[in-house]
C-alpha positions in Angstrom: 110.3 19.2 13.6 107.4 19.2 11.1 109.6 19.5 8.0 112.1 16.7 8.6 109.7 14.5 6.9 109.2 15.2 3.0 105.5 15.5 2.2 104.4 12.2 -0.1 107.5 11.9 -3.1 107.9 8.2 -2.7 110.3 6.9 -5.7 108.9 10.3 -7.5 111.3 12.2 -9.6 110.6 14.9 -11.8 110.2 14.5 -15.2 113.5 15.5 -16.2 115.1 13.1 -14.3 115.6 9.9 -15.7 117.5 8.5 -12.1 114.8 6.2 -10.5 117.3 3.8 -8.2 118.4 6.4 -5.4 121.9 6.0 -4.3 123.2 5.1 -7.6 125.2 7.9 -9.4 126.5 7.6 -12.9 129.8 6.8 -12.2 128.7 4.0 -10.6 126.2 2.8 -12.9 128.5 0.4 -14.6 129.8 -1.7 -11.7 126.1 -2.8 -11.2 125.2 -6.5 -10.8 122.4 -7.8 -12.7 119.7 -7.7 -9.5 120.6 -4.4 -9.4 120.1 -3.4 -13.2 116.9 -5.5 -13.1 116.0 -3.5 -9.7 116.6 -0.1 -11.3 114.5 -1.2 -14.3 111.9 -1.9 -12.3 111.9 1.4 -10.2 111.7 3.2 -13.9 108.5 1.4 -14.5 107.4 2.4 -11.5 108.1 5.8 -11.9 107.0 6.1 -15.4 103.2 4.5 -14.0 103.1 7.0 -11.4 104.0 10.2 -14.1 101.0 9.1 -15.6 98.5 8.8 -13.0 97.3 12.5 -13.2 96.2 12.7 -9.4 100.0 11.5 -8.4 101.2 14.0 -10.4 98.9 16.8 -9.6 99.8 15.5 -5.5 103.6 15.9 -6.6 103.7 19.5 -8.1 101.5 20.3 -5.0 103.5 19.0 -2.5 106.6 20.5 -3.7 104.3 24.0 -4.0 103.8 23.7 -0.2 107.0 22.5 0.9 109.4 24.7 -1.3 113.4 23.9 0.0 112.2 20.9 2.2 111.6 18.6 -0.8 115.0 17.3 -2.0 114.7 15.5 -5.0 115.5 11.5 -5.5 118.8 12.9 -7.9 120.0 15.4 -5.7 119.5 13.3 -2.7 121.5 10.2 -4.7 124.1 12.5 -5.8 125.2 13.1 -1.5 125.0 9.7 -0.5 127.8 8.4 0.5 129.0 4.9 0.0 127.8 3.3 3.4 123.9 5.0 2.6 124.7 3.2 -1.6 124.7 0.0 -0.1 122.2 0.6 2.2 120.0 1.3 -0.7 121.4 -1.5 -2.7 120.5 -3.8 0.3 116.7 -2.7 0.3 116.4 -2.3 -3.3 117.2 -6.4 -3.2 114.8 -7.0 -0.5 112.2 -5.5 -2.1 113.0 -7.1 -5.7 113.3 -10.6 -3.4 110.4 -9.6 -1.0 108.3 -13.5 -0.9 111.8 -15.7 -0.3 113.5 -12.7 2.3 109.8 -12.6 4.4 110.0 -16.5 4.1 113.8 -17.7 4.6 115.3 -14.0 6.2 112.7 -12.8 8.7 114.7 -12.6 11.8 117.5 -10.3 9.7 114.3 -8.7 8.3 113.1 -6.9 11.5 117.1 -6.6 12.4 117.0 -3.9 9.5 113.5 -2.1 9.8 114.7 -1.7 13.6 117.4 0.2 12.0 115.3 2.7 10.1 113.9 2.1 6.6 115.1 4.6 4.1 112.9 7.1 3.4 112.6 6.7 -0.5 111.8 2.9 -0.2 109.6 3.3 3.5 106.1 3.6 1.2 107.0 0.3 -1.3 108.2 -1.6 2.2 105.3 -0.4 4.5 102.5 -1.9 1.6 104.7 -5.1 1.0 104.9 -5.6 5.3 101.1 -5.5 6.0 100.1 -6.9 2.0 98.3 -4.1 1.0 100.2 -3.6 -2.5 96.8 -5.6 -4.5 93.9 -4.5 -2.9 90.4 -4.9 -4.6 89.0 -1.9 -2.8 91.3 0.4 -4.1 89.1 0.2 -7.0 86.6 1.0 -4.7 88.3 4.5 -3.7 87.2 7.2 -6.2 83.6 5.6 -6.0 83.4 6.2 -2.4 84.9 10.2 -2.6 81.7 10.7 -4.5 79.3 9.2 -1.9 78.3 11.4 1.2 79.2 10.4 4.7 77.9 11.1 8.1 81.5 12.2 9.4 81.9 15.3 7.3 81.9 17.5 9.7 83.6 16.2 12.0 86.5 15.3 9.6 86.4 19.1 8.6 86.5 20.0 12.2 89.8 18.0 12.9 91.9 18.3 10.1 93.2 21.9 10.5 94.2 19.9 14.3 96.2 17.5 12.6 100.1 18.6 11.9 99.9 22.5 11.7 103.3 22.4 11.8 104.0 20.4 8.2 104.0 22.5 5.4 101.8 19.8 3.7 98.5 20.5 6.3 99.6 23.8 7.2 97.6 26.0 4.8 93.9 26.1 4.7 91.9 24.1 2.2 95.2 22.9 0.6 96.3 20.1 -1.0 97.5 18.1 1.9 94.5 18.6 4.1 92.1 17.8 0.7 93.6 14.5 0.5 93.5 13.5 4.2 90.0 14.4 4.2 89.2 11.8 1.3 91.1 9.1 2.7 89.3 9.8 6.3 86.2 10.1 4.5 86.1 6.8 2.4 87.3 4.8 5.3 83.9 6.3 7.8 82.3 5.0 4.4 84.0 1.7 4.5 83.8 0.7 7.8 80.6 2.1 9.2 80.9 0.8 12.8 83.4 2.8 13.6 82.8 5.9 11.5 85.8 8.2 12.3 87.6 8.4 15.4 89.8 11.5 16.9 93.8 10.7 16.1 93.7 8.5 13.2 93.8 11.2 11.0 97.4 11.2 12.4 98.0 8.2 11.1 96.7 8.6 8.0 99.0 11.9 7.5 101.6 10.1 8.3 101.1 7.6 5.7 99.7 10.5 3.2 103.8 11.9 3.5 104.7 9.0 2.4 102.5 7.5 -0.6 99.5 8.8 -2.8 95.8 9.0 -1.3 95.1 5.6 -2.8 98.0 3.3 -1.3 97.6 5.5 1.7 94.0 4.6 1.7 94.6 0.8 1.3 97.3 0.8 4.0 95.5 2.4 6.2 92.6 -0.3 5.6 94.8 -2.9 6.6 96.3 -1.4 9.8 92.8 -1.2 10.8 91.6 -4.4 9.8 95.1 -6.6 10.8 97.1 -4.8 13.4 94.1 -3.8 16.5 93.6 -0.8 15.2 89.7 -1.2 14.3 89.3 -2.6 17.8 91.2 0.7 19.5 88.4 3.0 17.7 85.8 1.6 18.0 82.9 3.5 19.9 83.2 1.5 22.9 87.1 1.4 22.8 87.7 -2.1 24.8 90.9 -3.1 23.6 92.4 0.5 24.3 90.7 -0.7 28.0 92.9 -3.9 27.6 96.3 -1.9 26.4 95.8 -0.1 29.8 95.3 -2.9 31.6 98.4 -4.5 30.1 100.3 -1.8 30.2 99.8 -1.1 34.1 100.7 -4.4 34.6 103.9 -4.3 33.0 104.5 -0.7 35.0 103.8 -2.8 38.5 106.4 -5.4 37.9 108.9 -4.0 36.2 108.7 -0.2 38.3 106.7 -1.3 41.2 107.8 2.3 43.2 106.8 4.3 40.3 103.3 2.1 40.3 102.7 2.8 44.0 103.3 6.5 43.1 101.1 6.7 40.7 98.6 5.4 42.7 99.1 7.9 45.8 98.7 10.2 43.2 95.9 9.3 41.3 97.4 9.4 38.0 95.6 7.0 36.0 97.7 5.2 33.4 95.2 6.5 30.6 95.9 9.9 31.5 99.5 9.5 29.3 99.1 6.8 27.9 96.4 6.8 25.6 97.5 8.7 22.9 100.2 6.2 22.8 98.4 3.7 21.5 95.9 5.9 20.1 98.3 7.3 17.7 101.5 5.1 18.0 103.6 7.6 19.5 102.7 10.7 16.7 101.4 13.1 18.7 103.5 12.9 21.4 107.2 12.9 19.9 109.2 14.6 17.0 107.9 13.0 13.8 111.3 11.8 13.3 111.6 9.7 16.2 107.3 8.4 15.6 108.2 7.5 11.9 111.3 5.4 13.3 108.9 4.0 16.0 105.8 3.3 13.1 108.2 1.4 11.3 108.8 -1.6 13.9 104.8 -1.2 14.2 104.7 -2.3 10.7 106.7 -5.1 11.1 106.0 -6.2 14.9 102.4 -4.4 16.0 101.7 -3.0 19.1 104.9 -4.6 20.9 107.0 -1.6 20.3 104.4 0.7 22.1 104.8 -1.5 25.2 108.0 -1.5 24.9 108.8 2.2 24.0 106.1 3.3 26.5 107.9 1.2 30.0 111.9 2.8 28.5 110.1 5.8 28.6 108.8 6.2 32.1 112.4 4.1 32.9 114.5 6.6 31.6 112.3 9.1 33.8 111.9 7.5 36.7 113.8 9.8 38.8 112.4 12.9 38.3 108.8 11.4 37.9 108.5 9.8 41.3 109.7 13.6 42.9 106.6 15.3 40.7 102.5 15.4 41.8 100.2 14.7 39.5 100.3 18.0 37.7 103.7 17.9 37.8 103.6 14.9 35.5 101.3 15.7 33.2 103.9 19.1 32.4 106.9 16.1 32.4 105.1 14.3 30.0 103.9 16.8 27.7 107.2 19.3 27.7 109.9 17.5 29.0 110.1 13.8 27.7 109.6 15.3 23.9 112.7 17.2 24.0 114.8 14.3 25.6 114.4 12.7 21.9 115.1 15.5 19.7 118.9 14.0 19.7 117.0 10.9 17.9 115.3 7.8 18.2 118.5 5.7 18.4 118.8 6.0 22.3 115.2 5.2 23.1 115.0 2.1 21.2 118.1 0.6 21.6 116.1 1.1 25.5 113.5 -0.4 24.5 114.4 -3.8 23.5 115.7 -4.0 26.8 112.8 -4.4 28.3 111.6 -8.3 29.0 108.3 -8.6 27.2 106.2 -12.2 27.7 104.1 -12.5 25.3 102.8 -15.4 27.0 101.7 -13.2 30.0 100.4 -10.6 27.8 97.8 -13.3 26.9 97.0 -14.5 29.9 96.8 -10.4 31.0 94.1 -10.4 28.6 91.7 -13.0 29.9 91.9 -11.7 32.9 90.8 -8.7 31.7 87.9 -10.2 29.6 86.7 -11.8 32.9 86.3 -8.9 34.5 84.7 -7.0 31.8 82.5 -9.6 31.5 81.2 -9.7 35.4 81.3 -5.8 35.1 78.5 -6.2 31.9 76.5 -8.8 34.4 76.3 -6.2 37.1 75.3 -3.5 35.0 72.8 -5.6 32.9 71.0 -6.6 36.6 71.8 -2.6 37.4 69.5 -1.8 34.2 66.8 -4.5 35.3 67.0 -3.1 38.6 66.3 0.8 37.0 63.4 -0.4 35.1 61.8 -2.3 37.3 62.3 1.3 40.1 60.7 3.0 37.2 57.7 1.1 36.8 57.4 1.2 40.3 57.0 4.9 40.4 54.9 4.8 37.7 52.2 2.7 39.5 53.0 5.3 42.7 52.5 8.2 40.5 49.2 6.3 39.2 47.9 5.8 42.7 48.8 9.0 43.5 46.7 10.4 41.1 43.5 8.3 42.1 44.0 8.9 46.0 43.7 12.8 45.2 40.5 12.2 43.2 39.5 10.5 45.8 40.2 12.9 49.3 36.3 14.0 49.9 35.5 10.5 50.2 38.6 9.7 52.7 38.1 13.1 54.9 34.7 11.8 55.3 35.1 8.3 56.4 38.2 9.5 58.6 35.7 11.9 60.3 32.8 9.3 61.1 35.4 6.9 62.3 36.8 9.5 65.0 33.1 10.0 65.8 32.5 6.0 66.8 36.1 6.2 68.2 35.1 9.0 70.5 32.0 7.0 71.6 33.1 4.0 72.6 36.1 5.9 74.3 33.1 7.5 76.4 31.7 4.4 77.3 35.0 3.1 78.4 35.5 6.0 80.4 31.8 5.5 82.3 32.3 1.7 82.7 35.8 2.4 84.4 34.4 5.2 86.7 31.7 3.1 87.9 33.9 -0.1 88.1 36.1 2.4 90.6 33.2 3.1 92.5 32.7 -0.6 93.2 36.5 -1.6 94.3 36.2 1.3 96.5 32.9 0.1 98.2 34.7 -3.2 98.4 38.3 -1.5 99.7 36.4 0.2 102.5 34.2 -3.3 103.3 37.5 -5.7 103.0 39.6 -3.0 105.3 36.2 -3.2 107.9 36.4 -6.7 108.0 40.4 -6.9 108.8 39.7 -4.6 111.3 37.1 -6.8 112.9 39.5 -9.8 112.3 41.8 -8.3 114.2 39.8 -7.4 117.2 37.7 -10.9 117.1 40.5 -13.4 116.2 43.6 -12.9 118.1 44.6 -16.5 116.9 44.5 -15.3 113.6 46.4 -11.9 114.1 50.1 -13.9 114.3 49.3 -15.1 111.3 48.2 -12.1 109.4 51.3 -10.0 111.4 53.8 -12.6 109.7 52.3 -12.1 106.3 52.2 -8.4 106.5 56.4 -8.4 107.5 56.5 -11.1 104.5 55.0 -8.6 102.5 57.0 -5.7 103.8 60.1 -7.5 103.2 59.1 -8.5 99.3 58.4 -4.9 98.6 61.8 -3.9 100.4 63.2 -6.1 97.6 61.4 -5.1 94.8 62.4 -1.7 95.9 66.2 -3.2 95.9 65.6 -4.7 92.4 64.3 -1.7 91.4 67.3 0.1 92.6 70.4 -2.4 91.3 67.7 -2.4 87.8 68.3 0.8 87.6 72.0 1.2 88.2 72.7 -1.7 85.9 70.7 0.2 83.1 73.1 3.6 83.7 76.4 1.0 83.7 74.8 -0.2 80.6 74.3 3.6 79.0 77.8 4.2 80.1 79.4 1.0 78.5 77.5 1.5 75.4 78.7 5.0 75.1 82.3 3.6 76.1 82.0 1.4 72.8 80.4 3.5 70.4 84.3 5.4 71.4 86.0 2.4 70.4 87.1 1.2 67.0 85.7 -1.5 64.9 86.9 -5.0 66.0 87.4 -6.5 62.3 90.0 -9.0 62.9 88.4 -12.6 63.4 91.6 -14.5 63.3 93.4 -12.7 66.0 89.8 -12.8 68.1 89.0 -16.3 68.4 90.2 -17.2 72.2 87.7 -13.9 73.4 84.9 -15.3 71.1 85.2 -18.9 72.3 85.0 -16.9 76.1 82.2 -15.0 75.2 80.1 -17.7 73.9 80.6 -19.7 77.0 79.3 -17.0 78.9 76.3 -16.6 76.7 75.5 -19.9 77.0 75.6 -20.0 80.8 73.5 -16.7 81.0 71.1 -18.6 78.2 70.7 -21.5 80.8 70.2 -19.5 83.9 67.4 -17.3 81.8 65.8 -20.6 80.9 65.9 -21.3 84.9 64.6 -18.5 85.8 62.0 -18.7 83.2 60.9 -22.0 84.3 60.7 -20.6 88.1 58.4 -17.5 86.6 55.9 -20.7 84.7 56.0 -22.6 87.9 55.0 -20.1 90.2 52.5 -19.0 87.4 51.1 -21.9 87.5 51.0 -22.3 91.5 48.9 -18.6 91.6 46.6 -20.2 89.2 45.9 -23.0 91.3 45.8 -21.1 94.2 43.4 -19.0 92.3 40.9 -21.9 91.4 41.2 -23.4 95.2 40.4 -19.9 96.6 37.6 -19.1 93.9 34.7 -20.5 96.1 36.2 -18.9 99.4 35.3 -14.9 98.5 31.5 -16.2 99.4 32.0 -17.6 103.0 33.0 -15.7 106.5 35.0 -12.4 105.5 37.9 -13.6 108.0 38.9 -16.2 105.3 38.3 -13.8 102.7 40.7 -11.2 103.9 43.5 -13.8 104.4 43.2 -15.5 101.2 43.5 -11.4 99.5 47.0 -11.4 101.7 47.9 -14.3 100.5 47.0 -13.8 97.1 49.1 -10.3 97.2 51.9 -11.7 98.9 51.9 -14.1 95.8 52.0 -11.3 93.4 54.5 -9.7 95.0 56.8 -12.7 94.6 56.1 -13.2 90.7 56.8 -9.6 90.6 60.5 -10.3 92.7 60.7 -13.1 90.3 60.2 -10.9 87.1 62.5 -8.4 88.8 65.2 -11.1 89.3 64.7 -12.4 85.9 65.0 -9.0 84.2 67.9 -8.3 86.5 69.7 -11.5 85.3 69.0 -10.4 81.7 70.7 -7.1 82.4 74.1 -8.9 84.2 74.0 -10.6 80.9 74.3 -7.9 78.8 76.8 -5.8 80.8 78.9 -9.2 80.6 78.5 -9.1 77.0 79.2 -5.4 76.7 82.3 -6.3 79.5 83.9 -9.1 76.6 83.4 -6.1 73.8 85.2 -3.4 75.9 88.3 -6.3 76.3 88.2 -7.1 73.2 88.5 -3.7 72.1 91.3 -3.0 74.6 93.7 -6.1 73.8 93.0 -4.8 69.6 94.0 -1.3 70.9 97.0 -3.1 72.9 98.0 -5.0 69.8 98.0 -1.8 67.4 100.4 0.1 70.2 102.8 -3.0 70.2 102.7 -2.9 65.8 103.4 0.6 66.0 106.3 0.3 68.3 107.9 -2.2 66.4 107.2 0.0 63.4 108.5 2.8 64.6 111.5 0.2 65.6 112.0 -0.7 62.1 111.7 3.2 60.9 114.6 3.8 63.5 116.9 0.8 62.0 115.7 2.0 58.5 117.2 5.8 59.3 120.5 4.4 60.7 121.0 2.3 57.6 120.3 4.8 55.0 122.5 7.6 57.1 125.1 4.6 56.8 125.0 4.2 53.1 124.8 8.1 52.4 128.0 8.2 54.7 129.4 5.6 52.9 128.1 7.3 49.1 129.9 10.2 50.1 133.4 8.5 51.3 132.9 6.8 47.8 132.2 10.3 46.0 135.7 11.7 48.2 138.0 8.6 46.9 136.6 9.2 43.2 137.4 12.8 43.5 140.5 12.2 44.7 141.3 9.1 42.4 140.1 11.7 39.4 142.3 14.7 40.8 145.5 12.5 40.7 144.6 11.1 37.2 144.5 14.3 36.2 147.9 15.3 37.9 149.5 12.0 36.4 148.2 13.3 32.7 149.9 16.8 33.6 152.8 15.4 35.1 152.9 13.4 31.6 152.2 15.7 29.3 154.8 17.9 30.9 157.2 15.0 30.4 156.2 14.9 26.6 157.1 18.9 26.6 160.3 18.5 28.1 161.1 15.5 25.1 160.1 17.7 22.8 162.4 20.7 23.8 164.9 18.0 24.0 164.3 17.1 20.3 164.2 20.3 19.2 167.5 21.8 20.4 169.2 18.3 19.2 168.1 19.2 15.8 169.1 22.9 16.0 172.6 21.1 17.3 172.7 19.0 14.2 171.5 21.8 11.5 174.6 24.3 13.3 176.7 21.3 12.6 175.9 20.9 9.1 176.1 24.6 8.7 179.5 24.3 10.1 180.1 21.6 8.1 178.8 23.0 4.5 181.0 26.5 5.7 184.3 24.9 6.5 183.7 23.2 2.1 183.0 26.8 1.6 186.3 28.2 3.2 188.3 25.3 1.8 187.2 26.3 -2.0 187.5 29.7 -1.4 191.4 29.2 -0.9 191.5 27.5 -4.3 189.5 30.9 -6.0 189.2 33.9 -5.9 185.2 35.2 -7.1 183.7 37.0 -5.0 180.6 36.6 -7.0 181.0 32.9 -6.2 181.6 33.4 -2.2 177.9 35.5 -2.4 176.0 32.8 -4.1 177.5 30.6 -1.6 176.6 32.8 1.0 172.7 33.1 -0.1 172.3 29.6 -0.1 173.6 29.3 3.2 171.0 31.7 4.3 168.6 29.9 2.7 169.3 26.5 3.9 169.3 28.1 7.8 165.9 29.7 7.1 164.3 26.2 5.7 165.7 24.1 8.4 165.0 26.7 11.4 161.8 27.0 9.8 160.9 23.2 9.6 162.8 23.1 13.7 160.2 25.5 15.2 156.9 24.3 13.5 157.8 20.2 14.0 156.9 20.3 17.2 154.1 23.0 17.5 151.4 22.8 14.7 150.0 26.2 15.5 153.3 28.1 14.2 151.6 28.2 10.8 148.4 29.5 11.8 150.4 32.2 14.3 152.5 34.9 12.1 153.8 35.9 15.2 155.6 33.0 16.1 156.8 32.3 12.8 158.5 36.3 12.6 160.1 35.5 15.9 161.3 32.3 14.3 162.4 34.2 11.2 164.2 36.9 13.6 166.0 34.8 15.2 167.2 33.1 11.8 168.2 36.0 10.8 170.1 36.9 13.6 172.0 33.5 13.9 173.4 34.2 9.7 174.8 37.4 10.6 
């Protein structure tokens, strides 16, 4: 592959030769129009610069050192043209005498002819007259620059044994080829700073370096950098080879949408084949062939043909790509999709310009693209702020860190002395309570003495005091019932909360709006009777308080109304409590209400997912039948074409038979005719022999005779079958039976 493309001999011949217009042999020369005299003169010139230019001419004999047979050179190569490749020449030797007024009046017929392949003896003038660089002031520049030192040495040195060690021209170590892609790699980290050197433009510039000399090479080079993206692809930061992607994944999802979604299930990232693409337009990854044919439409058009090449490619593999995992693709794309073009490039462009490319889209594309890269730098610019203000933060941690340490002796002391007061006052506490005990206990014992007297004394009283002991019973009875439903609610409410954490997320709003609107309702009338309730609790606060300040003077009078102010004061309690109990009790029906609307909600989601995946499993059914359907149908259609091909092919045999059986017909007409004029030319013979009598005469006759049977048997059996010549065979069985028929 590597030595179909002649290391740089561009409009080079040797000095021997004088020929400098390829395709123009010397029998020739004198039919030439004027253009083409004055086209050939200038090509001389051209030649006669570059003999002198002692680095041309020391990259000449070295090229041809390395190359051996490969080179071919201009004379020979003019000498087997034939006439179609002579005006081909002809046609680009005027172009490139007329270059202003064709690029001006003729672009459109322009590309039409690079699309077709420049020739490769004019592809150096014509890729430095397409992107300007024939006049370049810092080509003046170049042999300063190779004396500088640059920061990229290295690395250059590291990569160029990498690039083509297949082509006999950067095959060898330390030779000529890889001394001159070196310089060019080198000025150009000199040149352009910023981006230094990046890994696969030395392709590039090897490419070009086949081509031209180190200096065009160097200019050209300069120019694709600075004019055609290629500066913004290799740059450290490599945003526009971000945008390509982006572009180019675009382009993948409309125009091979299954093929996207594969990709997708499969994690293949588009820069994971892509890349080198645009990296190296296409030279790494096919014959160089094939890449030189694609680099020159990127000469003339830019990165369009990448797009357009890359999308024919994975078109033209579609099938087998969508069958393959990602590994599986990687393999395709490295092993398989090179060898599909060794046949040429002819086939994959001719695909190519079938794709629909929108320029217009491709613009729009990249706004996009910069809006998002632009939010992307606004998060990780407030990402940054956010890390520098964590790290400051543990900074001042680590600072007080350090202090609190220095200071422990001091803290374990202070800790200890206030455990010591803590203990203290927890000790007076504990004596104040014991004796306060002491007290209620005198005064349970006096108060249950003086309902005891009640009771014997005041038998008026005692109906009284029996009805608010039963009203007390019966209030603890439903505390006790409170208690009880409390405690059942609170296990319903375990179990519904354990029911939901089961269920899945409700994340629908749209389809949830009738339960919400429900729900709400009943939040609001729970909401409402709490606030009742509430309001009954503050009442009835407020009653025991005034109860409280009407009964404060009582405790001091007879101990009868003492002990049935303390029932009535407990009976009280007990109904704040009930109302407490009632309230909390509320509360809970609430939220096992609210728990009740989640559990429905949950089960008309899970009722609504069954119902999608029957109909799904519905359309899967329809979606079977169909495609069995169509592959019954594909196959009656495969029967009827093998049936309509197996009578085509009976109809040719039954024809070609035909055309046997005309020809045996032929054939034994003429051997009728030829025994005719045998007879004929015998009976002259027998008529002159009655009129002499030589036999020396009747032998002649008789060797012609022979001889005239021999040419026209001869001429019968190889008319109709050509390979009678080329079968000795046949014609001694022809000749036998000759024979046999004169005697």
């Amino acid at each position: 592959m590597a030595s179909t493309v002649a290391p740089p001999t561009t409009l080079q011949t040797t000095p021997s030769t004088p020929l400098s217009s390829p395709g123009l042999s010397p029998t020739s020369s004198n039919q030439l129009s004027p253009d083409d005299v004055e086209l050939l003169a200038k090509l001389e010139e051209q030649n006669r610069l570059l003999e002198t230019d002692h680095k041309v001419l020391r990259s000449v004999n070295g090229s041809r050192r390395n190359s051996g047979s490969s080179l071919v050179s201009s004379s020979s190569a003019s000498s087997n043209l034939s006439h179609l490749e002579e005006d081909t020449w002809i046609l680009w030797g005027r172009i490139v005498n007329e270059w202003e007024e064709v690029r001006k009046k003729k672009d459109k017929q322009l590309r039409d002819m690079v699309r077709k392949g420049i020739p490769h003896h004019f592809r150096a003038i014509v890729w430095q007259l397409l992107c300007n660089a024939q006049n370049m002031p810092i080509k003046d520049q170049y042999s300063e620059l190779l004396k500088m030192t640059s920061p990229c040495e290295k690395l250059i040195r590291r990569d160029i044994a990498r690039t083509y060690p297949e082509h006999e021209f950067f095959r060898e170590k330390d030779s000529l080829g890889q001394e001159v892609l070196f310089n060019v790699m080198k000025a150009y980290s000199l040149v352009d700073r910023e981006v230094g050197y990046c890994q696969g433009s030395a392709f590039i510039v090897g490419l070009l370096l086949m081509q031209m000399p180190e200096e065009e090479a160097f200019c050209v080079f300069v120019k694709l950098m600075q004019d055609y993206r290629l500066r913004e692809l290799f740059k450290p930061t490599m945003a526009e080879l971000g945008l390509c992607m982006y572009q180019f994944e675009s382009m993948i999802q409309e125009h091979l949408p299954e093929l996207h979604i594969h990709f997708q299930a499969q994690s293949f990232h588009t820069s994971m084949y892509a890349s080198s693409w645009f990296l190296t337009i296409f030279l790494t990854n096919f014959p160089l062939p094939v890449a030189t044919r694609i680099f020159d439409i990127f000469m003339c058009e830019g990165l369009e043909i990448v797009f357009r090449v890359g999308l024919a490619i994975l078109q033209m593999n579609h099938a087998e790509l969508i069958q393959l995992d990602m590994e599986g693709m990687l393999q395709h794309f490295q092993r398989v999709i090179p060898h599909q073009l060794d046949s040429g490039p002819d086939k994959v462009i001719q695909a190519a310009y079938q794709v629909k490319y929108n320029a217009k889209k491709m613009k729009k594309l990249e706004k996009e693209y910069t809006t998002i890269k632009t939010k992307e730098m606004e998060e990780q610019v407030e990402i940054k702020r956010l890390r520098t203000e964590n790290r400051l933060l543990k900074q001042r941690i680590d600072t007080l860190e350090k202090v609190s340490t220095s200071t422990g002796s001091l803290t374990g002391q202070v800790t200890r002395a206030q455990e010591a007061e803590e203990n203290y006052l927890v000790k007076r506490e504990l004596s104040t309570v014991k004796q306060h005990t002491e007290e209620l206990s005198v005064q349970l014992e006096q108060a249950s003495n003086a309902i005891l007297h009640l009771q014997q004394t005041q038998q008026p009283r005692a109906d009284s005091v029996l009805q608010l002991e039963r009203e007390l019973v019966q209030a603890r009875l439903k505390e006790a019932e409170s208690q009880c439903a409390l405690k059942e609610m609170q296990d319903k409410i375990l179990d519904m909360e354990r029911r939901n954490t089961s269920l899945p997320d409700d994340t629908n709003v749209a389809r949830l709006q009738e339960e919400l609107i429900g729900s709400k309702l009943r939040e609001a009338e729970a909401l409402t009777g709490l606030k009742e309730l509430r309001q009954q609790v503050r009442d009835l606060e407020d009653h025991w308080q005034r109860h409280l300040a009407r009964t404060t003077g009582r405790w001091k009078d007879a101990p009868r109304k003492n002990a049935l102010s303390e029932l009535q004061d407990e009976l009280m309690s007990v109904r704040l409590r009930e109302a407490e109990a009632q309230a909390e009790l509320r509360e809970t029906r609430q939220r096992m209400m609210e728990l009740e609307t989640q559990s429905q909600i949950h089960s008309n989601q899970l009722r609504r997912a069954e119902q999608e995946g029957r109909a799904l499993q519905d359309r899967v059914q329809t979606l079977t039948t169909q495609n069995k359907d169509l592959t019954g149908q594909l196959q009656e259609i495969k029967r009827k074409q093998a049936e309509i091909q197996c009578k085509s092919k009976e109809e040719v045999m039954a024809v070609r038979l035909r055309e046997a059986d005309n020809i045996a017909a032929m054939a034994e007409l003429q051997q009728h005719i030829s025994e005719l004029e045998i007879q004929k030319e015998e009976g002259k013979v027998q008529g002159q022999l009655n009129h002499t009598d030589s036999r020396q005469y009747i032998r002649d006759l008789k060797d012609q005779i022979a001889d005239s049977l021999v040419t026209k048997t001869y001429r019968w059996c190889c008319s109709p079958r050509d390979d009678c010549v080329r079968s000795p065979p046949l014609f001694c069985r022809c000749f036998n039976v000759l024979g046999a028929r004169a005697s």
